[in-house]
C-alpha positions in Angstrom: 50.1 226.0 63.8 51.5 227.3 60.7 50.6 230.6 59.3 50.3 229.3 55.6 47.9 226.7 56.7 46.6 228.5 59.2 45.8 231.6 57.0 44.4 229.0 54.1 41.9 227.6 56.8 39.0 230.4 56.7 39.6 231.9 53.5 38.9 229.1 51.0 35.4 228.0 50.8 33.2 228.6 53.4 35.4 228.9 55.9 37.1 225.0 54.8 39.6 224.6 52.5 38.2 223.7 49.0 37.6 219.7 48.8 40.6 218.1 47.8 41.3 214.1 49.8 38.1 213.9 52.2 40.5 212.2 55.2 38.1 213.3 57.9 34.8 212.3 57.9 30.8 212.9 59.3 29.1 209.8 60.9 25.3 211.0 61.9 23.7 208.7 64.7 20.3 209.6 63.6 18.6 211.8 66.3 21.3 211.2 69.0 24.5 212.2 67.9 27.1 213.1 65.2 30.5 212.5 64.9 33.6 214.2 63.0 36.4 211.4 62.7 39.6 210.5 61.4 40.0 207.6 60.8 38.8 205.3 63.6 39.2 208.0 65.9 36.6 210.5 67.1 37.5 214.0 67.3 34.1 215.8 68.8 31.0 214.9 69.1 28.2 217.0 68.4 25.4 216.4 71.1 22.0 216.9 69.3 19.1 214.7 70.7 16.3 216.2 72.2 13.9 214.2 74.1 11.2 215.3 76.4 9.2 211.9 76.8 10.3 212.3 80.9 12.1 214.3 82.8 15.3 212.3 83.2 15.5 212.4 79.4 15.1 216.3 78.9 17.1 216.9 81.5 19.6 215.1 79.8 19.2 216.6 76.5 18.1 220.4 77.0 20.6 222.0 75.5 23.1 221.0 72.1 26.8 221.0 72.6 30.1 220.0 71.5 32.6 217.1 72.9 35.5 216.9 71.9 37.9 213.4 72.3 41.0 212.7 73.6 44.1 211.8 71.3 43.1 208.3 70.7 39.6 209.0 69.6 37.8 206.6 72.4 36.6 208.8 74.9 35.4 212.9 75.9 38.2 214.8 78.1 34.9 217.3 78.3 32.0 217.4 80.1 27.9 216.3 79.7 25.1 215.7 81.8 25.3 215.1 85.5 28.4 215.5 87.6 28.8 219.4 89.4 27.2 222.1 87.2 24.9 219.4 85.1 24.2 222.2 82.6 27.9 222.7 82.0 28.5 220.4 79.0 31.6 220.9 76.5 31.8 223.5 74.1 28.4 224.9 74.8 26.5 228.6 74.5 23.9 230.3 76.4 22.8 233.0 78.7 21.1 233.0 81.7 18.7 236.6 81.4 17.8 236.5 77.7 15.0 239.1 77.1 12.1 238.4 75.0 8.7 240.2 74.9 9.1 242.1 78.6 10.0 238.3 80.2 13.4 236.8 81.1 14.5 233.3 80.2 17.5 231.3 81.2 18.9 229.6 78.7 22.6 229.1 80.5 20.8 226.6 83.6 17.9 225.9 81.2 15.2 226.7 83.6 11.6 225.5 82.0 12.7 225.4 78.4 15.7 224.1 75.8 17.5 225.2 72.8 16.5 222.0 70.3 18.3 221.0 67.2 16.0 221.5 63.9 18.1 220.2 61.3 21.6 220.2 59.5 22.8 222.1 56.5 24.4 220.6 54.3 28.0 219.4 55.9 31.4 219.8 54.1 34.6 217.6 54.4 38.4 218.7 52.9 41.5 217.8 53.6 42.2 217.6 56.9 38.7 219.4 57.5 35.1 219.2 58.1 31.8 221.4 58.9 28.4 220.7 60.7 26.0 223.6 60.7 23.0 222.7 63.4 20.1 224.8 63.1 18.5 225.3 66.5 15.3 227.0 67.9 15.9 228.8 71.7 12.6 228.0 73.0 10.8 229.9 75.3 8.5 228.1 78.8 6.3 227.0 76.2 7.9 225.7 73.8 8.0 228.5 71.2 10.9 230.0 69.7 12.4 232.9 70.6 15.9 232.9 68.7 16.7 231.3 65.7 20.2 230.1 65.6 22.2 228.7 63.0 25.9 227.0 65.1 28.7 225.9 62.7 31.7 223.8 63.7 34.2 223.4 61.7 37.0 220.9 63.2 40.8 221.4 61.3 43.7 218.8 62.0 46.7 220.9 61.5 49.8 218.8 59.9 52.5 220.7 62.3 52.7 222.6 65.1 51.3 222.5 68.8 47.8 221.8 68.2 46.3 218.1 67.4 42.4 219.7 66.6 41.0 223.4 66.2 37.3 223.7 66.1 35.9 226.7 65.0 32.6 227.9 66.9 30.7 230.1 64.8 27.1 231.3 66.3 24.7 233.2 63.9 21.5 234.6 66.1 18.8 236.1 64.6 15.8 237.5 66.3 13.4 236.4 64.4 10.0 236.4 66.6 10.9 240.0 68.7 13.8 241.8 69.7 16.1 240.0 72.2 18.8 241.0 74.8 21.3 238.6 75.9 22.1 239.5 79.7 23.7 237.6 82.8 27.7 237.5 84.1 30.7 235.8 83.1 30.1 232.7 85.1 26.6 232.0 83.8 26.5 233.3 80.0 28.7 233.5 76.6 30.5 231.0 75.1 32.2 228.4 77.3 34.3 225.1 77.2 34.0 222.9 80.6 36.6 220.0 80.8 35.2 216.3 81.7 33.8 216.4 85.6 36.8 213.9 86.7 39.3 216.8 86.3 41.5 217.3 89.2 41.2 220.2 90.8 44.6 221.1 92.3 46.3 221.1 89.3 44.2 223.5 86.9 45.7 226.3 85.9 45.3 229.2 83.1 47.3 231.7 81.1 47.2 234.8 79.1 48.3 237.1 76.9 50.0 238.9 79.7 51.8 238.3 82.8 49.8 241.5 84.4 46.6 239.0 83.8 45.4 236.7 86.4 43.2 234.5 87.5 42.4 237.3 90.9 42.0 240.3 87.6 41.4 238.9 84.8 37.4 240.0 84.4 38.9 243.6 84.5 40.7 242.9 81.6 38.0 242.8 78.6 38.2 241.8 75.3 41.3 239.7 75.5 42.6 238.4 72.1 42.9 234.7 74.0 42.5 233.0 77.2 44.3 229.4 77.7 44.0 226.6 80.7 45.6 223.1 81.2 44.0 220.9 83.2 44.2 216.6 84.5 42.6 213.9 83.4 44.0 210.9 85.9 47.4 211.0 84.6 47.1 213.0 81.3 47.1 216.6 80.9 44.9 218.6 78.2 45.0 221.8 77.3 42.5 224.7 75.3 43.2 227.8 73.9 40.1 229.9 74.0 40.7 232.9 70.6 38.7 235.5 70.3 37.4 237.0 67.0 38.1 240.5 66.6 34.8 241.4 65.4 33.3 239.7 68.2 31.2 242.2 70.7 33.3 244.6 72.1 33.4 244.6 76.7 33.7 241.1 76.2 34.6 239.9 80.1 36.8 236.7 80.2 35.5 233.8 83.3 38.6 231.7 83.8 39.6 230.9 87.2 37.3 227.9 88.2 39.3 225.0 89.5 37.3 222.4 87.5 37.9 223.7 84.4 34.8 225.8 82.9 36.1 228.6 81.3 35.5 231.0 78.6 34.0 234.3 77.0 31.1 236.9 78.2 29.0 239.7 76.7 25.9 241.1 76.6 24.0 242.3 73.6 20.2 243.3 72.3 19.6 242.4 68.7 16.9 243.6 67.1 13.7 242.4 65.4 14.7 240.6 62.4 18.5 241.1 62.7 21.4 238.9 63.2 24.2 238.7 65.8 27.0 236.6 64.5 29.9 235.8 67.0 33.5 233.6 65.7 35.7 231.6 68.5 38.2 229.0 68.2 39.0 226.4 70.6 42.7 225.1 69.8 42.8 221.9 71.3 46.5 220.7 72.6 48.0 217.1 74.1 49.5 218.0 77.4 50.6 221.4 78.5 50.3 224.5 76.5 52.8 225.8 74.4 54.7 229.6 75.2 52.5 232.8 75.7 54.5 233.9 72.4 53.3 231.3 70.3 49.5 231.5 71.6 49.9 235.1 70.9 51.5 234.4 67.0 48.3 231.9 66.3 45.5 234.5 67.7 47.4 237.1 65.2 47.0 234.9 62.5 43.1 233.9 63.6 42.4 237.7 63.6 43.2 238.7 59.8 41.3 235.2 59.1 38.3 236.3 56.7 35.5 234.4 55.6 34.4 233.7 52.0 32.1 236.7 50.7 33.2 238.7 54.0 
């Protein structure tokens, strides 16, 4: 990950470089899913449907989230419906005590309601890049709305360096309909990738940004500028780098110790009627083991002084 491109990736644009050759593309299966590719291979997968005509099929839909491919394109090395943890699916958000209107709703386990896909904004492609923006409603037991939420992803396929795909998870919550707090613990809220359900256990393992930090402590260390695992598919390792935006919540706890795999980032926060929370991740996506704590560390230094266009 190379500073100059990494640098260029959030300042031109919205967040994209400016359009120059379009070499990744957007493929929309209408209502189901949609696709950001390269050529013939798929890179993620953005997970949209909702459909409650029975149980099975809500069940299978509840909630919108993010796969992401393996190096050939073919299939997801992270997780959807079914297997342990059903709810746990890719790069997904949520918390399980959301306040709204003196109630509690759990929107991590999905418990009598969903967070539905509305529509798209407009998507972007550049070189080497591409944006969705889903706009979603978190719905309440009945199916109102309780949240408004606009979730970009904007996938980059740097040229060098350790990293074959970076997505960048961008969540913009407004409380639209009432003031709402987002409450629970680091196993069960935040922002949170979960490998595919076939990983094997005995070999996950995790880093991070100092040897002082482990997997028995690590929830005592808050607002770490990165957390990283590696973990086995059959004979193929994959590995995530988890970065945090600076101006992300601050007593941010860190869940990342599970032998299958689901890790990731934990706060809590009340936003006010009619205002907006907007939290910045990205997931660095890397084939086989993870590069040295010193290079993680170089890239999250680079991701911090990253700037938005109009910011």
């Amino acid at each position: 990950m190379k500073s100059n491109a990494l640098a260029l990736t959030l300042t031109l644009s919205t967040g994209l470089l400016a359009p120059l050759a379009a070499q990744l593309e957007i493929k929309d299966t209408k209502g189901k899913h949609l696709d950001i590719v390269s050529g013939d291979k798929v890179l993620v997968r953005y997970m949209y449907e909702y459909d409650a005509s029975t149980d099975e099929k809500k069940h299978a839909t509840y909630k919108p989230y993010l796969h992401v491919f393996d190096a050939a394109g073919k299939a997801p090395i992270t997780k959807g419906p079914g297997g342990q943890f059903t709810h746990h699916r890719g790069i997904f958000i949520g918390w399980s005590k959301l306040g709204f209107n003196g109630k509690s709703y759990d929107r991590w386990h999905m418990k009598n309601g969903a967070i539905v896909h509305q529509k798209f904004h407009e998507h972007k492609t550049g070189e080497d890049t591409a944006a969705i923006t889903s706009v979603t409603h978190w719905h309440d037991n009945e199916k109102k709305p309780i949240l408004d939420e606009e979730r970009t992803m904007a996938v980059w396929t740097p040229k060098e360096g350790w990293a074959r795909t970076v997505v960048f998870f961008k969540s913009k919550l407004t409380a639209t309909y009432g003031d709402v707090a987002l409450k629970g613990d680091p196993e069960h809220a935040g922002i949170q990738y979960r490998p595919a359900d076939e990983v094997d256990r005995k070999k996950t393992k995790y880093l991070f940004p100092k040897e002082e930090v482990t997997t028995a402590n690590v929830k005592k260390h808050k607002d770490l500028a990165w957390i990283a695992e590696t973990y086995w598919l059959g004979d193929k390792a994959h590995s995530v780098v988890q970065l945090n935006h600076p101006g992300n919540p601050k007593g941010t706890v860190h869940s990342a110790y599970r032998d299958y795999g689901r890790f990731g980032s934990f706060f809590e926060k009340e936003i006010k009627k009619g205002e907006s929370l907007t939290v910045r991740y990205a997931f660095a996506i890397v084939d086989g083991e993870l590069p040295t704590r010193s290079e993680i560390q170089q890239a999250s230094e680079m991701y911090a002084n990253m700037k938005e266009s109009g910011e």
